[in-house]
NUTORKOL-363644 format. One record per residue: residue number from 1; x, y, z of N, C-alpha, C in turn. Coordinates in nm, 3 decimals, m for minus. Layout:
N
   seq       n.u       n.v       n.w      ca.u      ca.v      ca.w       c.u       c.v       c.w
   NUM         X         Y         Z         X         Y         Z         X         Y         Z
...
# end
This chain:
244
   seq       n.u       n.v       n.w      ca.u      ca.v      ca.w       c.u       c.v       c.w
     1    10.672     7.136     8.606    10.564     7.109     8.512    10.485     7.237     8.490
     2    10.438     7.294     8.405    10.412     7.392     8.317    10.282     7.345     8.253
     3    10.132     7.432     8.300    10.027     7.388     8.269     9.963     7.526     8.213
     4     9.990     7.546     8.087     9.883     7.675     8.027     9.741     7.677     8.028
     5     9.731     7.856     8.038     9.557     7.794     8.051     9.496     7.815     7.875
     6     9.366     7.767     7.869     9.310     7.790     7.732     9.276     7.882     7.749
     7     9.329     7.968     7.620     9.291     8.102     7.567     9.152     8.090     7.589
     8     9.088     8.230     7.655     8.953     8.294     7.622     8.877     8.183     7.667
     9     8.900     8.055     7.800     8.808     7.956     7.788     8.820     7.953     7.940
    10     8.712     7.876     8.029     8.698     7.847     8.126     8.800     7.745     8.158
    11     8.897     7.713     8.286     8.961     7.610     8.301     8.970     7.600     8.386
    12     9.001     7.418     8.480     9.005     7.366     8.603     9.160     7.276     8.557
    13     9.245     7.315     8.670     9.357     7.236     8.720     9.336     7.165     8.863
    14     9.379     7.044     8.865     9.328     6.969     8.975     9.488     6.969     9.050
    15     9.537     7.005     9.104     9.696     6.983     9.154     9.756     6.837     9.192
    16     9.852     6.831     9.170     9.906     6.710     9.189    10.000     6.716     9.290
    17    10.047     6.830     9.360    10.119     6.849     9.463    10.050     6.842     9.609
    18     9.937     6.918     9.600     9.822     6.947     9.700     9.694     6.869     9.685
    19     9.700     6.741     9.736     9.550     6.676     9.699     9.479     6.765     9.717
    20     9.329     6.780     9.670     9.229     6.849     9.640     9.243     7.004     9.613
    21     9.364     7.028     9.595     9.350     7.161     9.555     9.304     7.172     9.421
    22     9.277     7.280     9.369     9.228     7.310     9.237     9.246     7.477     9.183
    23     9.285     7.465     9.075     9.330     7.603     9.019     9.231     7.639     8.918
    24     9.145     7.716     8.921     9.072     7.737     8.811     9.034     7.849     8.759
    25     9.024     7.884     8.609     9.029     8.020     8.564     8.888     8.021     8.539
    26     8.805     8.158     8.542     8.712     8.182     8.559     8.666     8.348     8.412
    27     8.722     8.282     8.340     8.733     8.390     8.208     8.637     8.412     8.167
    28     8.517     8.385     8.160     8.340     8.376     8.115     8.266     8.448     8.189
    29     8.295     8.481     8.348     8.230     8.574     8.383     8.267     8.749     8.348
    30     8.130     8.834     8.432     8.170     8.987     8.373     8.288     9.039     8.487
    31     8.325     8.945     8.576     8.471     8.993     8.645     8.536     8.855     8.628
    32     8.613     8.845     8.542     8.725     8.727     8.496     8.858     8.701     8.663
    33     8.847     8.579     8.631     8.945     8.552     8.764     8.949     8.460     8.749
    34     9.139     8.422     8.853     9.137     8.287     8.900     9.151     8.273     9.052
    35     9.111     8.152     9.066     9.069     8.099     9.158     9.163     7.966     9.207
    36     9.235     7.991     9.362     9.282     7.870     9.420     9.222     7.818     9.516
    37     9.126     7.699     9.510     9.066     7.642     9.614     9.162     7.555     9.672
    38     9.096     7.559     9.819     9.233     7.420     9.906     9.096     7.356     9.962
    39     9.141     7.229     9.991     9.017     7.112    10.026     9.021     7.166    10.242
    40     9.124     7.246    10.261     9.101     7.279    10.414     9.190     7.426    10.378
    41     9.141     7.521    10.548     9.169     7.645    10.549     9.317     7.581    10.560
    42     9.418     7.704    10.483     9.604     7.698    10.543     9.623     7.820    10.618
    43     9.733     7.811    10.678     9.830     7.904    10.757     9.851     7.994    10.637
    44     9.815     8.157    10.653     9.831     8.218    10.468     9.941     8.345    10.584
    45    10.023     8.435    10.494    10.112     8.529    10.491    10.060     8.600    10.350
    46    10.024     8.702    10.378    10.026     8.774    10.202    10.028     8.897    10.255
    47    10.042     9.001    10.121     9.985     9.139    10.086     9.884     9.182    10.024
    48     9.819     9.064    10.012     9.651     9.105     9.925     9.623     9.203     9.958
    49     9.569     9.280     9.897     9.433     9.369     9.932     9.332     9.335     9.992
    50     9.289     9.209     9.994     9.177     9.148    10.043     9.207     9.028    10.152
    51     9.194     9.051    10.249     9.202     8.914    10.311     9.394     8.904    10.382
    52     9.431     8.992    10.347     9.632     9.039    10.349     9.671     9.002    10.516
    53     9.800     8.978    10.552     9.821     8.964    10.669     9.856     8.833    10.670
    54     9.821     8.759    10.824     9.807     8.683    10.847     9.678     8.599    10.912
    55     9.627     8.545    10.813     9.510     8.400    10.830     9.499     8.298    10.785
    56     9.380     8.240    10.805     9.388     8.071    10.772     9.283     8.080    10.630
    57     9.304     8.029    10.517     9.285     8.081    10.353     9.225     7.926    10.284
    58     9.103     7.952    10.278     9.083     7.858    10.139     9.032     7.892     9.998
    59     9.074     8.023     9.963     9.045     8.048     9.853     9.128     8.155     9.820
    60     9.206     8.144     9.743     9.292     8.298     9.649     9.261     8.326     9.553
    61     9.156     8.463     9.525     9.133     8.460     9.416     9.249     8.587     9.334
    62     9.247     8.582     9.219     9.337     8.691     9.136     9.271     8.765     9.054
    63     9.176     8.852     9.059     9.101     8.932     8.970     9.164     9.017     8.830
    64     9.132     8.969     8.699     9.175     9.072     8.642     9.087     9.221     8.671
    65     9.161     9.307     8.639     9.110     9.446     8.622     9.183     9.517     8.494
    66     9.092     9.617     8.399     9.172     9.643     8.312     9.236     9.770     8.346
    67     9.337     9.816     8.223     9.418     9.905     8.299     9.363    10.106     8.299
    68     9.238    10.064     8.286     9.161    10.201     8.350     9.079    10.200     8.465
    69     9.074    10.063     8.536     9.038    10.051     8.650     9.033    10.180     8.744
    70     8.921    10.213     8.804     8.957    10.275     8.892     8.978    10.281     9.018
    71     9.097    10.324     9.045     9.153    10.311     9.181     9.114    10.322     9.327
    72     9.059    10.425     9.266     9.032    10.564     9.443     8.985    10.418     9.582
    73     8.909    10.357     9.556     8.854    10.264     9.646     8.892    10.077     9.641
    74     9.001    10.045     9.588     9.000     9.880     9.565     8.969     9.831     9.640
    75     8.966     9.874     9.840     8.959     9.777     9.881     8.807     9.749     9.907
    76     8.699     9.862     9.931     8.556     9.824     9.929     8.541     9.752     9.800
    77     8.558     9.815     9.690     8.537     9.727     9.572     8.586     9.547     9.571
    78     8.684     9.535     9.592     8.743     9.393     9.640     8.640     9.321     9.726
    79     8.589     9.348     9.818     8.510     9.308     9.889     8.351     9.282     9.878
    80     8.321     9.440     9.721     8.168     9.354     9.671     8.196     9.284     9.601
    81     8.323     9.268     9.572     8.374     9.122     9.468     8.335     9.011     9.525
    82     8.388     8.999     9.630     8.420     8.898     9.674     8.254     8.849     9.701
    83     8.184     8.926     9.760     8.109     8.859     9.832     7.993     8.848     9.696
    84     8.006     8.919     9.588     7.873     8.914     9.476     7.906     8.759     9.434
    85     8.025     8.679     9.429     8.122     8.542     9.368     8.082     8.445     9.514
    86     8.037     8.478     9.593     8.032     8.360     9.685     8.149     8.335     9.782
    87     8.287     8.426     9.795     8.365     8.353     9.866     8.346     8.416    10.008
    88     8.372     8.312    10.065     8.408     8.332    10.179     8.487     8.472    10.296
    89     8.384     8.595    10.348     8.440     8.674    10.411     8.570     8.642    10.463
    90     8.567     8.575    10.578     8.665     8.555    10.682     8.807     8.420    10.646
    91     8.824     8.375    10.523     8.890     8.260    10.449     8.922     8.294    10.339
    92     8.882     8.404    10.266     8.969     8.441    10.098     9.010     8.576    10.076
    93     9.136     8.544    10.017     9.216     8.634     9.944     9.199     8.731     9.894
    94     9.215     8.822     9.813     9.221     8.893     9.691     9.312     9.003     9.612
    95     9.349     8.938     9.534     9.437     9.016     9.439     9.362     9.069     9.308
    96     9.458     9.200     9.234     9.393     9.241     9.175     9.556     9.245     9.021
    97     9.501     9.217     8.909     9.602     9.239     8.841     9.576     9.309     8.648
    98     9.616     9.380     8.602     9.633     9.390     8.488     9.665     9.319     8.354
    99     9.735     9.213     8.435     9.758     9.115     8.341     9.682     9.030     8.260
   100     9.651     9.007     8.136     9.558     8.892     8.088     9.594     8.755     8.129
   101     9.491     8.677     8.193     9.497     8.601     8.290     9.540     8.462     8.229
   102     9.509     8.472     8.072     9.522     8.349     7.992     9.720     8.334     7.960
   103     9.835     8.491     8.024     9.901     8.473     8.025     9.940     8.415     8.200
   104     9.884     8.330     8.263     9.869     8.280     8.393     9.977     8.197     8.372
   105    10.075     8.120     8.446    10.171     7.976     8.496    10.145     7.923     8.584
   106    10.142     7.817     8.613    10.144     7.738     8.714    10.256     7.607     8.689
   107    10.288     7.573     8.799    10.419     7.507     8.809    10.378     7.440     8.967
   108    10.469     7.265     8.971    10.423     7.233     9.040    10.590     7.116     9.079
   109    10.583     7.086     9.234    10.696     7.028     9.233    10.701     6.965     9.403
   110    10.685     6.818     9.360    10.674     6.738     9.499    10.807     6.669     9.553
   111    10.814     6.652     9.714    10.929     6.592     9.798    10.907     6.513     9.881
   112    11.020     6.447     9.963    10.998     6.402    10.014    10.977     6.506    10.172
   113    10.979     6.627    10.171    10.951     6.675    10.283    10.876     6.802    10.265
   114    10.779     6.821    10.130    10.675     6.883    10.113    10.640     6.883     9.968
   115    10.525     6.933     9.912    10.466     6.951     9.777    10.451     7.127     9.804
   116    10.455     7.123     9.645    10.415     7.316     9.650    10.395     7.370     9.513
   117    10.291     7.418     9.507    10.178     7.494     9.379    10.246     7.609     9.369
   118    10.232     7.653     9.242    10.315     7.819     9.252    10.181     7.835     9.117
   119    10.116     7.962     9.123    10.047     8.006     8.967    10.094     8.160     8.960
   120    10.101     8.236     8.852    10.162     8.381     8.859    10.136     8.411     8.733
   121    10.089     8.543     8.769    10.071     8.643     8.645    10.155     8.743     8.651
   122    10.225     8.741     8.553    10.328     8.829     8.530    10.346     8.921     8.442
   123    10.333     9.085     8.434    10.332     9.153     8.309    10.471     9.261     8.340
   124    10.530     9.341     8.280    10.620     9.401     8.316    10.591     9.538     8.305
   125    10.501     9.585     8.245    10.414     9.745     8.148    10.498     9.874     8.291
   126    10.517     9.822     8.445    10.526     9.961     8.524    10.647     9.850     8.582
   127    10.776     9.809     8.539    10.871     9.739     8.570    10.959     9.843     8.657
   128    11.013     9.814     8.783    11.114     9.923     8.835    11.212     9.827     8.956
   129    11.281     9.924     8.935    11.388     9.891     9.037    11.371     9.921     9.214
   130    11.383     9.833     9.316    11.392     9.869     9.428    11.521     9.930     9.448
   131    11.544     9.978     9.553    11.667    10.081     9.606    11.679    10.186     9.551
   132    11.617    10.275     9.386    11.658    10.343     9.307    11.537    10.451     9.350
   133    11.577    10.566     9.304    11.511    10.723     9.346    11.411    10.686     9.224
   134    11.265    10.703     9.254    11.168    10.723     9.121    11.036    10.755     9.225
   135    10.987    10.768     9.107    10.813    10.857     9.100    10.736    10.765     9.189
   136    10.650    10.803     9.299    10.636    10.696     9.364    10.444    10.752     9.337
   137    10.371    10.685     9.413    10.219    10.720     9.374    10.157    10.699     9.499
   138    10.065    10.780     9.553     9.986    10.766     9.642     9.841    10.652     9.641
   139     9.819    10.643     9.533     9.715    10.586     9.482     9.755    10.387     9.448
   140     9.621    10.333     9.483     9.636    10.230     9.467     9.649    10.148     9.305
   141     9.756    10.081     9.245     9.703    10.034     9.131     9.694     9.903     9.135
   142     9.619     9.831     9.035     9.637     9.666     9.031     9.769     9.624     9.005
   143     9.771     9.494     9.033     9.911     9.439     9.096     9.987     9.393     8.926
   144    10.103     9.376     8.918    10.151     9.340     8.796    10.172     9.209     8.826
   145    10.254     9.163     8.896    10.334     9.032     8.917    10.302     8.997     9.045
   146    10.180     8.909     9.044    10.107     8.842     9.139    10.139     8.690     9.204
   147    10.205     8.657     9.250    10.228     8.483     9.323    10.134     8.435     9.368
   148    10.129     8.340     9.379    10.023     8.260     9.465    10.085     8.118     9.493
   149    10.137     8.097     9.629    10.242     8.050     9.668    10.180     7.908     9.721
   150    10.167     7.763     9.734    10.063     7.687     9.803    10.198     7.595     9.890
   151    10.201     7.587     9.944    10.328     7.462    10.050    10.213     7.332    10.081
   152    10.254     7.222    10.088    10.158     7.148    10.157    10.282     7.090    10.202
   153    10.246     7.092    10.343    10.354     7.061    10.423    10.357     7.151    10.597
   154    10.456     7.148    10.661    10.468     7.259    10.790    10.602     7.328    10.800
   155    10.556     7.437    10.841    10.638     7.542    10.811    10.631     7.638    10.965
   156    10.709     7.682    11.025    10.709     7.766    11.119    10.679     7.894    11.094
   157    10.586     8.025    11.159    10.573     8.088    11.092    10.706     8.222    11.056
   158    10.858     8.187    11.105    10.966     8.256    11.077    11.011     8.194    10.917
   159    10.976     8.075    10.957    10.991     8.030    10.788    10.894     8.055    10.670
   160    10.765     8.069    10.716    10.716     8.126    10.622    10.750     8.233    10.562
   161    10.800     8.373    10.687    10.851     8.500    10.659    10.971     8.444    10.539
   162    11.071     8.370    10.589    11.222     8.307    10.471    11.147     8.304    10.366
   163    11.036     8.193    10.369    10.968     8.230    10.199    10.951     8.318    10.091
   164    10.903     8.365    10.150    10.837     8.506    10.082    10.983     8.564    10.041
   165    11.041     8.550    10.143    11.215     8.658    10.081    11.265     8.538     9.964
   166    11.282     8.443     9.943    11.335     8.318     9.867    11.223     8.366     9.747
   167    11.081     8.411     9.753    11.065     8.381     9.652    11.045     8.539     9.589
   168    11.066     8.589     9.619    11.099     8.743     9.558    11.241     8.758     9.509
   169    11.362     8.659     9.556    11.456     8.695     9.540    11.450     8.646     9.337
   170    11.364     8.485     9.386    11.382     8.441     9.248    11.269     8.528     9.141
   171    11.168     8.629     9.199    11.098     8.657     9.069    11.228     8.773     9.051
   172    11.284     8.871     9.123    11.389     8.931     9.095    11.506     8.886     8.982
   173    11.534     8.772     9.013    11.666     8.697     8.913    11.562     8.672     8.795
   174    11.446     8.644     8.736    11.373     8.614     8.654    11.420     8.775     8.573
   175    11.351     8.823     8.636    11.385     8.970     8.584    11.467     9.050     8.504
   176    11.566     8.977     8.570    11.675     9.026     8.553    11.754     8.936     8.442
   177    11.736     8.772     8.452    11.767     8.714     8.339    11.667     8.724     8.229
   178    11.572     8.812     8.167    11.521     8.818     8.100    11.524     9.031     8.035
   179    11.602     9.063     8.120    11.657     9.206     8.066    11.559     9.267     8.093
   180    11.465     9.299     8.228    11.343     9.376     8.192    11.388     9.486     8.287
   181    11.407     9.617     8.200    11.435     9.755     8.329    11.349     9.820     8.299
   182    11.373     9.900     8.451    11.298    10.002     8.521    11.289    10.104     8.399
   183    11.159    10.134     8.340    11.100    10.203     8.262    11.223    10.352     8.276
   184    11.179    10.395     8.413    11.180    10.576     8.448    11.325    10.535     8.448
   185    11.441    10.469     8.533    11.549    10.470     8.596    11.655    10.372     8.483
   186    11.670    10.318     8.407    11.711    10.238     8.304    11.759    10.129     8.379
   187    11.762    10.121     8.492    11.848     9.988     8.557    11.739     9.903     8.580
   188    11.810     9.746     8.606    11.731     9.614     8.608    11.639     9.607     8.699
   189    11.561     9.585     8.632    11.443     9.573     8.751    11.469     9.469     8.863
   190    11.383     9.468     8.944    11.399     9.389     9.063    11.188     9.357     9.113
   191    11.118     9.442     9.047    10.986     9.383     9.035    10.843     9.466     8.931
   192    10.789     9.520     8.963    10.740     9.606     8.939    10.638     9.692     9.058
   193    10.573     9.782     9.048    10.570     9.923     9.145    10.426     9.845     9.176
   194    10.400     9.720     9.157    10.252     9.710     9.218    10.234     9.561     9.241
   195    10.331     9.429     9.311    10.318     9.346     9.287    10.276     9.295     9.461
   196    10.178     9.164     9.407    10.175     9.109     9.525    10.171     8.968     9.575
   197    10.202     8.875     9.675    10.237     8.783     9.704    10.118     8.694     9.788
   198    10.123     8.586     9.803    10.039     8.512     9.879    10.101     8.363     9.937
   199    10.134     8.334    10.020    10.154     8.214    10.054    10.053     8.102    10.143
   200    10.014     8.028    10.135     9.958     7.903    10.184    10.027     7.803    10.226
   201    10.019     7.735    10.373    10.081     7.628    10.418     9.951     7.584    10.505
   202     9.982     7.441    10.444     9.871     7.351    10.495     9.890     7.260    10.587
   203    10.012     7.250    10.641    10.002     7.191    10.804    10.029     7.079    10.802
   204    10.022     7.004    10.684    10.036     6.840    10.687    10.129     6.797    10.725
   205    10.091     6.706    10.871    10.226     6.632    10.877    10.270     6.511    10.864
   206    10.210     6.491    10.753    10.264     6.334    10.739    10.409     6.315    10.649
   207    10.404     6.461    10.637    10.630     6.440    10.542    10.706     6.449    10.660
   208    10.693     6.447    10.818    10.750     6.432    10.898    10.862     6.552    10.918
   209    10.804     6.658    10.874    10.941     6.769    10.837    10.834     6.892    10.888
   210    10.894     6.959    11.019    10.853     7.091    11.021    10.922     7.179    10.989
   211    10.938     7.269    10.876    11.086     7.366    10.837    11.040     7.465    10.904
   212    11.184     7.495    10.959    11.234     7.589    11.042    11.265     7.718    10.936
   213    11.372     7.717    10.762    11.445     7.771    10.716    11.384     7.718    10.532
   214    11.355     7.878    10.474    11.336     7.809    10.351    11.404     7.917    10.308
   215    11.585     7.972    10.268    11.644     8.052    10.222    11.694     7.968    10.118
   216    11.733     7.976    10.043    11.852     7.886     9.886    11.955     7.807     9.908
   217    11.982     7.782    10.039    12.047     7.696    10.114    11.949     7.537    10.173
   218    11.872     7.574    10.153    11.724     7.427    10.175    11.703     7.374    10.038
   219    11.626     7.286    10.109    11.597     7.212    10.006    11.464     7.260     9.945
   220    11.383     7.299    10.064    11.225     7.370    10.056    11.229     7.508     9.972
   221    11.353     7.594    10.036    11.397     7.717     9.942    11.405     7.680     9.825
   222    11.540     7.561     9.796    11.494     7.513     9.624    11.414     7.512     9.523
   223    11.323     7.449     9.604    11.224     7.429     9.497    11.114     7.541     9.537
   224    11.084     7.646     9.619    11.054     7.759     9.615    11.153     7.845     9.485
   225    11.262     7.806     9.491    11.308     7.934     9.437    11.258     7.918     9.297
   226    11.286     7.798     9.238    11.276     7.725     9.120    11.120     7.770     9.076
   227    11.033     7.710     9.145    10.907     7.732     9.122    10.863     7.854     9.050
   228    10.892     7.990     9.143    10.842     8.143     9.095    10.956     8.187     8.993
   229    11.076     8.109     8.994    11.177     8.182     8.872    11.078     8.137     8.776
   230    11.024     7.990     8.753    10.992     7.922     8.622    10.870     8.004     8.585
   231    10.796     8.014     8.675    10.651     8.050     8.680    10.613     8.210     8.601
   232    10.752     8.313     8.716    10.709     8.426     8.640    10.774     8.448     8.493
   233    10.908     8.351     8.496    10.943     8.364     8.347    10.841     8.335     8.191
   234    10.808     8.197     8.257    10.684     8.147     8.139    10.608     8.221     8.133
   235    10.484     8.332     8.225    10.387     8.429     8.237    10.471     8.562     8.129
   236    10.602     8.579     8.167    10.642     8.703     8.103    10.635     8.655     7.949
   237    10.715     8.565     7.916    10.754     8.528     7.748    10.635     8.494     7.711
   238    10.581     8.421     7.757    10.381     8.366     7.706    10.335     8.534     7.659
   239    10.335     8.648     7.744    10.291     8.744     7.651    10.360     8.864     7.600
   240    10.466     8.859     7.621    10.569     8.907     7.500    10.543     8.833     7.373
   241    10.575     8.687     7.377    10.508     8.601     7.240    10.435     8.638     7.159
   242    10.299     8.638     7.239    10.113     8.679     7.187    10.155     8.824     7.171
   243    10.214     8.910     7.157    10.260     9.022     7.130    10.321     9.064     6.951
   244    10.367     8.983     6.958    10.477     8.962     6.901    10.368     8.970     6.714
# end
């Protein structure tokens, strides 16, 4: 399921996978963002800038930044973000992205042995290939192709690690079924030079399922994989489209 946000407008998604979660875009303020609230802290895995590692997360936010942002400092800056918005020091996220946020996806898909939120902003502008020789940068930039991963369900934390690989593999195949190469190197991309990930697992055990394994061989991988293929594909074509 495929929920766009309104152009240029404030919006709340209530999830249907994750009781009380809520997805909401925050386009009206003078720092535009979205926002994933969870009704309790989860088990999080990410690379944020803000909040990155491993902790327990009730809020992911995704900041746009435009693309003259300046770099030299994101992560103090991230942090008077965070705290000028009210969230939570020691419980939220932060990502930072280039992308216009109104090209956002969210995708959603329930089981009988978990539910799971996927939202992603996806732009391709610094698209490149992993394994390939290119220009690399010392400097921090905002993220292109941002996940924001939600499980409601239990997960071990070796399986969380499987995640994260399941779902990079599928923004990779997105990529790649949509022809987008590496600017500098002409070959298929595999992501772009600034992307970042977030996962959430919320512990619930009432699906009676603790996964051990979420590779493309599961059922949990499945619909992981499914999720971020759909998610970053719709984010990419939504603004190629508005392009157009």
């Amino acid at each position: 399921m495929a929920v766009p946000f309104l152009k240029g407008k404030n919006y709340l998604y209530r999830s249907n996978a994750w009781p009380g979660a809520a997805v909401s875009l925050e386009s009206e303020l003078q720092h535009p963002h979205i926002r994933i609230s969870l009704p309790e802290p989860a088990a999080s895995i990410s690379s944020a800038i803000y909040g990155g590692g491993f902790l327990h997360l009730d809020h992911i936010v995704n900041r746009y930044v435009d693309k003259h942002y300046d770099c030299s400092d994101p992560v103090n800056d991230m942090v008077n973000f965070m705290a000028v918005h009210g969230y939570p020091a020691d419980s939220a996220a932060g990502l930072m992205t280039a992308v216009k946020l109104k090209y956002a996806s969210i995708r959603e898909e329930r089981s009988e042995q978990c539910s799971i939120l996927c939202c992603a902003t996806a732009g391709v502008g610094n698209a490149a290939r992993a394994g390939s020789s290119r220009t690399t940068f010392a400097a921090y930039q905002p993220g292109t192709i941002n996940i924001m991963l939600m499980v409601d369900g239990m997960m071990t934390p070796s399986c969380m690690v499987n995640a994260m690989l399941t779902a990079t593999e599928a923004k990779a195949a997105a990529l790649h079924d949509l022809g987008v190469k590496d600017h500098e190197t002409g070959g298929v991309a595999t992501g772009t030079t600034t992307d970042a990930m977030v996962l959430g697992v919320s512990g619930n055990a009432a699906y009676g399922v603790n996964h051990h394994y979420a590779g493309t061989a599961t059922d949990l991988g499945g619909m992981i994989g499914r999720l971020v293929y759909e998610s970053v594909t719709e984010s990419i074509i939504t603004e190629r489209e508005d392009q157009i």
